[in-house]
ROSE-4610 file (N, C-alpha, C; in Angstrom, 1 decimal, always signed):
// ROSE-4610
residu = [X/X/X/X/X/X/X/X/X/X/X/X/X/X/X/X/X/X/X/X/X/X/X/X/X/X/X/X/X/X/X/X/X/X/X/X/X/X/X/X/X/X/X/X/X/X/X/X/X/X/X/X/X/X/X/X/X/X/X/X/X/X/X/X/X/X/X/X/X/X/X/X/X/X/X/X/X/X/X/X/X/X/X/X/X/X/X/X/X/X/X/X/X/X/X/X/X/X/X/X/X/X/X/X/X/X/X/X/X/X/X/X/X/X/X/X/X/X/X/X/X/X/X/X/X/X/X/X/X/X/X/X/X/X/X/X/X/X/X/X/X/X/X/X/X/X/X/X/X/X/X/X/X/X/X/X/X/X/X/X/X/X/X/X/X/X/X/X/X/X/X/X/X/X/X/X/X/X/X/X/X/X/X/X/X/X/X/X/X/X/X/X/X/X/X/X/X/X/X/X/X/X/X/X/X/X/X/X/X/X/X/X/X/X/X/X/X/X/X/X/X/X/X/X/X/X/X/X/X/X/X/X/X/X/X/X/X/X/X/X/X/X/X/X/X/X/X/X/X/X/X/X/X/X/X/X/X/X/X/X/X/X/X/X/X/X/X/X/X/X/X/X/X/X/X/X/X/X/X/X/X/X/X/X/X/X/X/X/X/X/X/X/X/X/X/X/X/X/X/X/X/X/X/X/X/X/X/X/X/X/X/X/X/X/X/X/X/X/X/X/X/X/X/X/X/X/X/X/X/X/X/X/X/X/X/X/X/X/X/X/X/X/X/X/X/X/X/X/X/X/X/X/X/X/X/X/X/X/X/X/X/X/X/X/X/X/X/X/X/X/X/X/X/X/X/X/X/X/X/X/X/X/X/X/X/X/X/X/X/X/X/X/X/X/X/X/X/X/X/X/X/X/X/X/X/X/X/X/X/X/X/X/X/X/X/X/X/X/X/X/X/X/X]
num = [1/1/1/2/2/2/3/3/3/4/4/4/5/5/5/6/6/6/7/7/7/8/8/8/9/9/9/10/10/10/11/11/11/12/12/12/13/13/13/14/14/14/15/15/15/16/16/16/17/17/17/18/18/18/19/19/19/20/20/20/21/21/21/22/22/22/23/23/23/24/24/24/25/25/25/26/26/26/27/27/27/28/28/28/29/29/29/30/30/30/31/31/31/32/32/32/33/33/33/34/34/34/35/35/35/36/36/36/37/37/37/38/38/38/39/39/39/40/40/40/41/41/41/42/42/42/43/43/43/44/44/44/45/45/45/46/46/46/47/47/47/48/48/48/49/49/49/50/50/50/51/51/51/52/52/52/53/53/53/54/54/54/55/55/55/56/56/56/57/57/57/58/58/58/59/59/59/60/60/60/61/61/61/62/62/62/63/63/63/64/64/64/65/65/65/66/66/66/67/67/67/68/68/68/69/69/69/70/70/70/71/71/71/72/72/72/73/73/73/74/74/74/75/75/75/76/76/76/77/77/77/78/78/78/79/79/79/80/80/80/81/81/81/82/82/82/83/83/83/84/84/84/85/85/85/86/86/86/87/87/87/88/88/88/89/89/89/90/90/90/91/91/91/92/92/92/93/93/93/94/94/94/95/95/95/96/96/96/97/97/97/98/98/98/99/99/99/100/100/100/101/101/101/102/102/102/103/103/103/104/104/104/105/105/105/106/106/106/107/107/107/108/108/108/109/109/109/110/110/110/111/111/111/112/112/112/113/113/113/114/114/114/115/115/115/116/116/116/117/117/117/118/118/118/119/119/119/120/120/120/121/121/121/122/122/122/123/123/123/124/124/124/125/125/125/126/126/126/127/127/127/128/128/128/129/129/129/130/130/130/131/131/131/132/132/132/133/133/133/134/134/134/135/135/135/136/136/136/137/137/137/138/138/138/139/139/139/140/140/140/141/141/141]
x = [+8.2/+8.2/+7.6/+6.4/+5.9/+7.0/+8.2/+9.2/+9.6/+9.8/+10.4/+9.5/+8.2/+7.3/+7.2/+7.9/+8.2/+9.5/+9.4/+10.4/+10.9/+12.4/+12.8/+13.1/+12.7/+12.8/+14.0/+14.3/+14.9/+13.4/+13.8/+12.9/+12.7/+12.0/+11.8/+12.5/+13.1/+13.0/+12.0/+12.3/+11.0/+11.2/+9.9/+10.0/+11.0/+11.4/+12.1/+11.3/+12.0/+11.3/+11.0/+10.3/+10.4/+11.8/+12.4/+13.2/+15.0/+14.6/+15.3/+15.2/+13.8/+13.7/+14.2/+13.6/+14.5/+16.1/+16.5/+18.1/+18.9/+18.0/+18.2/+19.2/+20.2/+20.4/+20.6/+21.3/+21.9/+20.7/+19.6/+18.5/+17.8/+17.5/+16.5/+16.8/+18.2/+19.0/+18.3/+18.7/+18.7/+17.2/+16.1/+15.1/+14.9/+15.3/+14.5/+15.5/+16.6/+17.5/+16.4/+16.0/+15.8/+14.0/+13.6/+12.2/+11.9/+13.2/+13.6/+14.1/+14.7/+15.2/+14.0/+13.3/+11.8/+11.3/+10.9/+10.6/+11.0/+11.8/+12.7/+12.7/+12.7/+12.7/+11.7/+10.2/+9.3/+8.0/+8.1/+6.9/+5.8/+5.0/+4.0/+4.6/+5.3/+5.5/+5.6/+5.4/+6.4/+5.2/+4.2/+3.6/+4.1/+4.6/+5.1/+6.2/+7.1/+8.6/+8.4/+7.6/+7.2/+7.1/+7.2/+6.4/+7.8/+8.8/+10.2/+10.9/+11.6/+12.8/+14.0/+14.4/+15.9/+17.2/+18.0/+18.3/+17.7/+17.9/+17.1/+17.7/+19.1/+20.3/+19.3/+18.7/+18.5/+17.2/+16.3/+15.1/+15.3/+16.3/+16.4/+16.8/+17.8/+18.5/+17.4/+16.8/+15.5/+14.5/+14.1/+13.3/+13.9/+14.8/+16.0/+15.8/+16.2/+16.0/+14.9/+13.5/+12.1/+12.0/+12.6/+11.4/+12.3/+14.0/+14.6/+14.1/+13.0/+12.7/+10.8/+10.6/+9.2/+8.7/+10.4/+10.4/+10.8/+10.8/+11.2/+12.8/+13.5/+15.0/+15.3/+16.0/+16.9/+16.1/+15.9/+14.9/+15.6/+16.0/+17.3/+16.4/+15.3/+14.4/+13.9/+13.4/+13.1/+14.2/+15.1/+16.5/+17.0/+16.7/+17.4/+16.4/+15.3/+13.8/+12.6/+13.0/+11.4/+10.7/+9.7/+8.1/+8.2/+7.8/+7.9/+6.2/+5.5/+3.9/+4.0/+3.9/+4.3/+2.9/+1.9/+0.4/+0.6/+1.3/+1.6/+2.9/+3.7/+5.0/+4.5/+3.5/+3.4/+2.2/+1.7/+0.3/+0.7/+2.2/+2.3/+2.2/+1.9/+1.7/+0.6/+0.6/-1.2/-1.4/-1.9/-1.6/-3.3/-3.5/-4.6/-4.2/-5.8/-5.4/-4.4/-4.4/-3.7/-2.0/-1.7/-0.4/+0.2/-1.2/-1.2/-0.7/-1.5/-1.2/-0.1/+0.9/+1.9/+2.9/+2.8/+3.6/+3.7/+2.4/+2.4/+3.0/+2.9/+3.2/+5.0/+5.3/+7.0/+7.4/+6.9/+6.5/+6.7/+5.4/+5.4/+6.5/+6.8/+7.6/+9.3/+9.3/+10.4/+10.6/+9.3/+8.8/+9.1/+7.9/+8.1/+10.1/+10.1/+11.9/+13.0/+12.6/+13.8/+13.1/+11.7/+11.3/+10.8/+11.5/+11.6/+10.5/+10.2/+9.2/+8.1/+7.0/+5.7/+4.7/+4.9/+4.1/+4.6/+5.6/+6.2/+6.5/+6.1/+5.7/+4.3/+3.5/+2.1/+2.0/+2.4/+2.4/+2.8/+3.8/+4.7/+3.3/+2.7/+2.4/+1.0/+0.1/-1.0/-0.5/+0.4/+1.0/+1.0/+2.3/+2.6/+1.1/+0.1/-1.1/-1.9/-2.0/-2.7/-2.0/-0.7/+0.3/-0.3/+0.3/-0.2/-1.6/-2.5/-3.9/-4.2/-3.6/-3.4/-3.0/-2.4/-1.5/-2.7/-3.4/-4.5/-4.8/-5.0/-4.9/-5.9/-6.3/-7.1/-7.9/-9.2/-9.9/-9.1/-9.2/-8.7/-8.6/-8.1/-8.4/-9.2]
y = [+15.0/+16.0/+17.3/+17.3/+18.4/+19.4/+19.0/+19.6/+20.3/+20.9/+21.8/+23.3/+22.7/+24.4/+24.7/+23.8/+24.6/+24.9/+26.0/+26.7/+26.2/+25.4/+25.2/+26.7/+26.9/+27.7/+27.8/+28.2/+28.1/+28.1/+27.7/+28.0/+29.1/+30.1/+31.3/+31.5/+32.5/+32.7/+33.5/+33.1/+33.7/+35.4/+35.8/+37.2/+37.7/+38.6/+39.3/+39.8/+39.7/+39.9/+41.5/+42.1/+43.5/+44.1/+43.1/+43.6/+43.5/+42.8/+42.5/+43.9/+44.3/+45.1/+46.9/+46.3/+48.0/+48.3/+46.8/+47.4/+46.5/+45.6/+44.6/+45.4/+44.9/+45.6/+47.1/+47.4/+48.8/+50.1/+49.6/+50.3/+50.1/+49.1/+48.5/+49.5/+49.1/+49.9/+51.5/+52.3/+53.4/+53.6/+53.1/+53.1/+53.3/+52.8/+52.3/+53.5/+54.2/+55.3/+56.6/+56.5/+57.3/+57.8/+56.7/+56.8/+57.0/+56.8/+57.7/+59.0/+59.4/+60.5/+61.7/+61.3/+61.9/+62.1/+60.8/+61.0/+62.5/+62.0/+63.4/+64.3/+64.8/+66.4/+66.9/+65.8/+66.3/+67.1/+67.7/+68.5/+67.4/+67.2/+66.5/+64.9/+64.7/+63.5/+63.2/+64.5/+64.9/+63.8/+63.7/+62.2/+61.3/+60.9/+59.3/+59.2/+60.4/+60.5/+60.6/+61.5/+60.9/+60.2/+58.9/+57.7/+56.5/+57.4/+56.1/+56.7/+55.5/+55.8/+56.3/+57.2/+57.9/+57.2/+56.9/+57.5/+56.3/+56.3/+55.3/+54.0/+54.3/+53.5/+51.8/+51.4/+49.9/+50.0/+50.7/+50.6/+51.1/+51.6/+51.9/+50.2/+49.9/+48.2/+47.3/+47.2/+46.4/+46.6/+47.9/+48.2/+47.7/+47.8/+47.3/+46.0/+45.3/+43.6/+43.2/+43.9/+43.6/+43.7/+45.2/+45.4/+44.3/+43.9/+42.6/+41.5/+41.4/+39.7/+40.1/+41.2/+41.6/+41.9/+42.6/+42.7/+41.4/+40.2/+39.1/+39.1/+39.6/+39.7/+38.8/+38.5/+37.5/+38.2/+37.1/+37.3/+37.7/+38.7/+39.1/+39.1/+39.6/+40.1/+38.9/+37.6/+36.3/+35.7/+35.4/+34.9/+35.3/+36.6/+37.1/+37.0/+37.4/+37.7/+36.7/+35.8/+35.3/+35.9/+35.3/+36.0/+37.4/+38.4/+39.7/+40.0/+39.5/+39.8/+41.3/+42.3/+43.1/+43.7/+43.3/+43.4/+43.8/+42.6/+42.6/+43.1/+43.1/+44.0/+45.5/+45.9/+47.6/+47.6/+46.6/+46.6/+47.5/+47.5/+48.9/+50.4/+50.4/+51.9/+51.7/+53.3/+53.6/+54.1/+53.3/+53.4/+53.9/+54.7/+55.2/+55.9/+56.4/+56.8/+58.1/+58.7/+59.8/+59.1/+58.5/+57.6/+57.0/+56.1/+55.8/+56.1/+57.4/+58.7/+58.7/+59.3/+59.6/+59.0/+57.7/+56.1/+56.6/+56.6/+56.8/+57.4/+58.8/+60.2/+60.0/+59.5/+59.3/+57.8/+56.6/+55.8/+56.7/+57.1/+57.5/+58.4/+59.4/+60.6/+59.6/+58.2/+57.4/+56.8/+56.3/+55.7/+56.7/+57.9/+59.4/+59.3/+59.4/+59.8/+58.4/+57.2/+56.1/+55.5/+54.9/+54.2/+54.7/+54.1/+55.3/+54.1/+52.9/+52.3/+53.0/+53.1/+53.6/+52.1/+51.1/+50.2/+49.5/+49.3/+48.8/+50.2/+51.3/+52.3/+52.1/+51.6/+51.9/+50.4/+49.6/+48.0/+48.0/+48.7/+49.0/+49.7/+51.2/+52.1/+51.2/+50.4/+49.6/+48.2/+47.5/+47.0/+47.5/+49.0/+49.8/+50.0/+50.5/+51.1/+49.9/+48.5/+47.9/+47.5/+47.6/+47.1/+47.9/+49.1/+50.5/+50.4/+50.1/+50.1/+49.1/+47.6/+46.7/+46.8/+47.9/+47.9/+48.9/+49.8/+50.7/+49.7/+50.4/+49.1/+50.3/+51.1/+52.0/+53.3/+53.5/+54.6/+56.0/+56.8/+58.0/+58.5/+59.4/+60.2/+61.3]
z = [-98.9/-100.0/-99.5/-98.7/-98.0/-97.2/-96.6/-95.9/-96.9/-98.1/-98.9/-98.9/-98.4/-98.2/-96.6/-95.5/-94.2/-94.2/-93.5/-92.8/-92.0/-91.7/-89.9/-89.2/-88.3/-87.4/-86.0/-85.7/-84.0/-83.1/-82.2/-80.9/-80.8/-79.9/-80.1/-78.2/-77.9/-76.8/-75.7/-74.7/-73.7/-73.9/-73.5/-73.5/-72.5/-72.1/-71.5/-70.3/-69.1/-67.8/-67.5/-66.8/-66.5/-65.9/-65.2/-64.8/-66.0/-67.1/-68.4/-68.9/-69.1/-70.2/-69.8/-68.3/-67.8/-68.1/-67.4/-67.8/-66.9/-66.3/-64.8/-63.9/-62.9/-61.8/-61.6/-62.6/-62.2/-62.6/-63.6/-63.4/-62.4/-62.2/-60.8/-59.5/-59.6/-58.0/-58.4/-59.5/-60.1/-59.6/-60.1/-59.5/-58.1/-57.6/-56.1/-55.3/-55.8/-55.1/-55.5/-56.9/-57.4/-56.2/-56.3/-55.5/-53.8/-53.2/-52.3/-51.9/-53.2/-53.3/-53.5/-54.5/-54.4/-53.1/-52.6/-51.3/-50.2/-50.2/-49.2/-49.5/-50.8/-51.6/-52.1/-52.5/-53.1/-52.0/-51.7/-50.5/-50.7/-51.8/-52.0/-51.7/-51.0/-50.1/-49.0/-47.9/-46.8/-45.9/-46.0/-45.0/-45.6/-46.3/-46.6/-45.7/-46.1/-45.8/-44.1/-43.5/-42.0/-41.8/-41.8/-41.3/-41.3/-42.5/-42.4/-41.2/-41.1/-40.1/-40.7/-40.2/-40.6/-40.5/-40.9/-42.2/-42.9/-44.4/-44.8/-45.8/-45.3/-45.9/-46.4/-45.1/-45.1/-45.8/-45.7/-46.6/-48.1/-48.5/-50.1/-50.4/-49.7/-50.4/-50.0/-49.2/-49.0/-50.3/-50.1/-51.8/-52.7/-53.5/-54.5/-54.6/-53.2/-53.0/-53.6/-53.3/-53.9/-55.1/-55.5/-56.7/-57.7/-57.4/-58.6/-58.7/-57.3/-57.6/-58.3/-57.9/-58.2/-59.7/-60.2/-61.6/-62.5/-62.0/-62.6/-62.8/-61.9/-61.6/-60.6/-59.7/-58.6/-57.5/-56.9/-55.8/-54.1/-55.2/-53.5/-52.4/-51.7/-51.2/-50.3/-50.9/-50.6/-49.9/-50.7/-50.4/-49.1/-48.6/-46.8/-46.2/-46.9/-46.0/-45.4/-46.9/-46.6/-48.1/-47.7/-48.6/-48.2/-49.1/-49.0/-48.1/-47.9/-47.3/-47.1/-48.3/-47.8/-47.2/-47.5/-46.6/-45.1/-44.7/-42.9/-42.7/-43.5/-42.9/-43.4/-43.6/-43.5/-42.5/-41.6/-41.1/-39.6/-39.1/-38.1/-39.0/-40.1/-40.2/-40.3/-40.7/-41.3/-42.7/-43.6/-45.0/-45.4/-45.6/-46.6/-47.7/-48.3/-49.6/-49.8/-48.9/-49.1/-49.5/-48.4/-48.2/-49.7/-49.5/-51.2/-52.1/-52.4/-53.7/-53.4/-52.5/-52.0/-52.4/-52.2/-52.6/-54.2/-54.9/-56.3/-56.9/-56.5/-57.0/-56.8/-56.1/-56.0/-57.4/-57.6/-58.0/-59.6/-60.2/-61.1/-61.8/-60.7/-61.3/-61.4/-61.1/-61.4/-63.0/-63.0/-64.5/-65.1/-65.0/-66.1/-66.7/-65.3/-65.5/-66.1/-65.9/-66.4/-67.0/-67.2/-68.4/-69.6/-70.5/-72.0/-72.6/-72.5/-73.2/-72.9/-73.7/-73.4/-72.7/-73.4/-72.7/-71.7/-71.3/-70.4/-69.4/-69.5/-68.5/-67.8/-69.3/-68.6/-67.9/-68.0/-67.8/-65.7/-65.9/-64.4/-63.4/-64.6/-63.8/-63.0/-64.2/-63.5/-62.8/-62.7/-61.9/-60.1/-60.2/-58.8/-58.9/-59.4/-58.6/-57.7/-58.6/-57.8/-56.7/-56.4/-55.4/-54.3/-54.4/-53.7/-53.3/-53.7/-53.7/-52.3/-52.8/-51.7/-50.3/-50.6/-49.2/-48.0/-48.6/-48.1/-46.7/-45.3/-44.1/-43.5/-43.5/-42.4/-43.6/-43.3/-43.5/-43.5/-44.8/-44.4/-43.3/-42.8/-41.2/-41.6]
């Protein structure tokens, strides 16, 4: 008799991944071109941009690979690579805070530009920082 005052429901589905909500691949890629592209043209990145290897064909699709499995998209990245460690696969450079910023300031001016959510901007933005943060391997110079 009590079943006449519930409601049946559906299941509810899972939330939507970061990499769902951006727009999954073809944002993702869009991203990760877009944050190289910065790289190379913004002055206020020209030490980051020193430190890649030319041309940078293989490191934009490698980025891409990561950020789809990092955004909770296909773990292209894992799948060819391995574990991403990206700790020790940056441990031949020299990453300080300047580097950092650097990383960021390209980073951000992607979000500013393709993520139109406000909280899933700010969600990404403290996410990349503490990523960025991690990677710091040597004292300023």
């Amino acid at each position: 008799m009590l079943s006449r005052f519930f409601k049946k429901t559906e299941p509810t589905t899972a939330t939507p991944s970061q990499y769902q909500q951006l727009g999954g691949e073809k944002a993702v890629r869009a991203m990760a071109e877009r944050f190289y592209d910065i790289m190379q043209s913004d002055p206020e990145a020209s030490d980051l941009l020193a430190i890649h290897p030319q041309p940078m064909t293989a490191i934009r699709l490698k980025f891409f690979e990561f950020l789809s499995g990092w955004l909770g998209g296909p773990q292209l990245f894992i799948e060819k690579y391995g574990d991403p460690r990206l700790r020790a696969r940056h441990l031949p450079f020299s990453i300080d805070i300047k580097m950092r910023d650097q990383w960021l300031h390209c980073m951000y001016v992607v979000l500013n530009e393709q993520v139109q959510d406000p909280l899933l901007k700010q969600q990404l933005k403290a996410q990349f920082t503490r990523l960025a943060h991690h990677m710091i391997n040597t004292a300023e110079s």
